[in-house]
C-alpha positions as CSV (number, residue, x, y, z in Angstrom):
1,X,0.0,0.0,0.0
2,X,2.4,2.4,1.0
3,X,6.0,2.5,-0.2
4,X,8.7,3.1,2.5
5,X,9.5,5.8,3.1
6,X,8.0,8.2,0.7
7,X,4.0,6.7,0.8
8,X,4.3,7.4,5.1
9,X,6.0,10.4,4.3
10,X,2.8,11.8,2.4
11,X,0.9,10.3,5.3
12,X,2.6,11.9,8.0
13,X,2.7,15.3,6.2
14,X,-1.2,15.2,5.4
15,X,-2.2,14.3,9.3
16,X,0.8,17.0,10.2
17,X,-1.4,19.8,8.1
18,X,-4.4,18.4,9.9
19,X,-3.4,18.2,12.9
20,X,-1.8,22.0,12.7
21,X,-5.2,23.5,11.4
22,X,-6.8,21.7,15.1
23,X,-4.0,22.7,16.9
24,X,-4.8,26.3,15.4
25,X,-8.1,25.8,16.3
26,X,-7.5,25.1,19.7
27,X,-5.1,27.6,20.5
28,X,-7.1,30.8,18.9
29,X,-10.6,30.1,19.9
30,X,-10.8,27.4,22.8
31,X,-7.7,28.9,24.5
32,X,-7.6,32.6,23.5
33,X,-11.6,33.8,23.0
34,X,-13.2,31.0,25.6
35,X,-9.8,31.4,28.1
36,X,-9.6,28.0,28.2
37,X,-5.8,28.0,29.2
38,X,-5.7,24.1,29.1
39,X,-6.8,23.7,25.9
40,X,-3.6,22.9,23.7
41,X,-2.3,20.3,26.3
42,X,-3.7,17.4,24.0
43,X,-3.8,18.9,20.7
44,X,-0.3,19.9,20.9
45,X,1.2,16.6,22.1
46,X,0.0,15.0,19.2
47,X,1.0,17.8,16.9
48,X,4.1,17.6,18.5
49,X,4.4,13.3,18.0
50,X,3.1,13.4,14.5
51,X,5.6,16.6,13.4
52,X,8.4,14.4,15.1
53,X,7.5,11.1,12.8
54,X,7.2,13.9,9.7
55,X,10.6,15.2,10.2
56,X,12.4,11.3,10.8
57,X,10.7,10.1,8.1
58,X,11.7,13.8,5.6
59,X,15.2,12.5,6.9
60,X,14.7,9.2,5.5
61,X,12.9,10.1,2.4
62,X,15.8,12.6,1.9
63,X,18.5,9.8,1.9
64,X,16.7,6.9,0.3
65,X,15.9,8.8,-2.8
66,X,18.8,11.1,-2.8
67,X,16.7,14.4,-2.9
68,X,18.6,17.4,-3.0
69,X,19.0,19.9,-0.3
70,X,16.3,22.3,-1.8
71,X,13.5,19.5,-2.1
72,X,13.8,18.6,1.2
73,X,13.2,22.1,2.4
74,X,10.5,22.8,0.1
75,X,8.2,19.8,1.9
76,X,9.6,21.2,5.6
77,X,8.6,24.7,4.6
78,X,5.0,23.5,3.6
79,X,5.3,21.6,6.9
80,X,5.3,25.5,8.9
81,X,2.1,26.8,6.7
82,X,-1.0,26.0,7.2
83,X,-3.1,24.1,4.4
84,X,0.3,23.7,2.6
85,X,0.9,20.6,2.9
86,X,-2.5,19.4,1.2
87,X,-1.2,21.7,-2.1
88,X,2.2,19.2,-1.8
89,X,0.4,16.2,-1.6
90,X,0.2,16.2,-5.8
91,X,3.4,16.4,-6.3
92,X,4.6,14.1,-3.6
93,X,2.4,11.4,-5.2
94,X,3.5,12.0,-8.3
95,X,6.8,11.3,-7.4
96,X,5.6,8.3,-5.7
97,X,4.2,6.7,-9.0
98,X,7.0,7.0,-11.0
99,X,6.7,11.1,-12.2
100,X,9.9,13.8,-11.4
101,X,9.0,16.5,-9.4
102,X,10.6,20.1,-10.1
103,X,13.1,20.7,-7.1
C-alpha cells in the first residue's frame, strides 16, 4: 500500500497539516476567546508526536531517494504553513508513482 518511506511520508505530512489546522483551532478560539488555558495540552502533544515522525521520516525520504538539499526544504517549509501541505500532496504522489518533481 504504502511505499517506504516516501507513501508514510505523504501520510505523516497530510495528518501534520491536519493536525496543525486543530492545533490552530485550539489555541485561537478554545484557549484565546473561551480562556480556556488548558486547551492545547492534547492537541499539541499530538502535533508535537506526528511533526516528530514527519521530520524522521523527511530525513529518510531525503537519503533513500537522494533528494537534493532544496527539495527537502520545500516539503519542511509546507510543513510550517498551514493548508500547505495538502497543495504538496500532488506532487509528492506524483513522485511516488513513477513522475519527477521540479526541485
Amino acid at each position: 500500500m504504502f511505499q517506504f518511506p516516501l507513501g508514510f511520508l505523504r501520510l505523516f505530512s497530510l495528518l501534520d497539516g491536519l493536525s496543525f489546522v486543530i492545533l490552530l483551532y485550539f489555541a485561537i478560539y478554545e484557549k484565546r476567546i473561551l480562556g480556556d488555558e488548558t486547551a492545547v495540552r492534547i492537541p499539541g502533544m499530538i502535533h508535537g508526536v506526528i511533526f516528530t515522525l514527519f521530520l524522521i521520516l523527511l530525513y529518510l525520504t531525503m537519503e533513500k531517494r537522494k533528494w537534493p538539499v532544496k527539495r527537502a526544504a520545500l516539503v519542511f517549509v509546507c510543513s510550517l504553513i498551514p493548508f500547505a501541505p495538502f497543495f504538496l500532496e500532488p506532487k509528492l504522489k506524483q513522485e511516488q508513482e513513477g513522475g519527477k518533481i521540479e526541485s
